[in-house]
C-alpha positions, 0 to 999 in steps of 0.5 A: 713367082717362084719357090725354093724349099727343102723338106722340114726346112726353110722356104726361099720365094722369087720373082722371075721374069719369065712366061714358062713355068719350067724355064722361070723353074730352071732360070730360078735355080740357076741364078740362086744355086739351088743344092741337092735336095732343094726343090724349085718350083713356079708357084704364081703367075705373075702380071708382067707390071708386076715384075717390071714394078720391081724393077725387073726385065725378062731373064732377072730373078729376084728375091722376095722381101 
């Protein structure tokens, strides 16, 4: 799971389907295009049903609702 935030503003959580931290980190803000000043970060690791649970397959990120 992972987390886009901006100092003193709103944050974005995801699901990735990724077993790095630092590759779940970049796939993340690649695929929600993450501006300048924005910090993406892993913030829980998932179980892989989890993720299949949501629909997910290796490589997909997902918003969480």
């Amino acid at each position: 799971m992972v987390r886009a935030s901006r100092l003193g503003g709103m944050a974005r959580t995801f699901y990735v389907y990724e077993l790095e931290d630092n590759k779940a980190a970049d796939l993340a803000r690649t695929a929600i295009a993450a501006t300048t000043g924005e910090t993406v970060e892993a913030v829980k690791l998932l179980e892989i049903h989890e993720l299949e649970d949501q629909g997910l397959k290796p490589g997909d990120v997902k918003q969480y609702s």
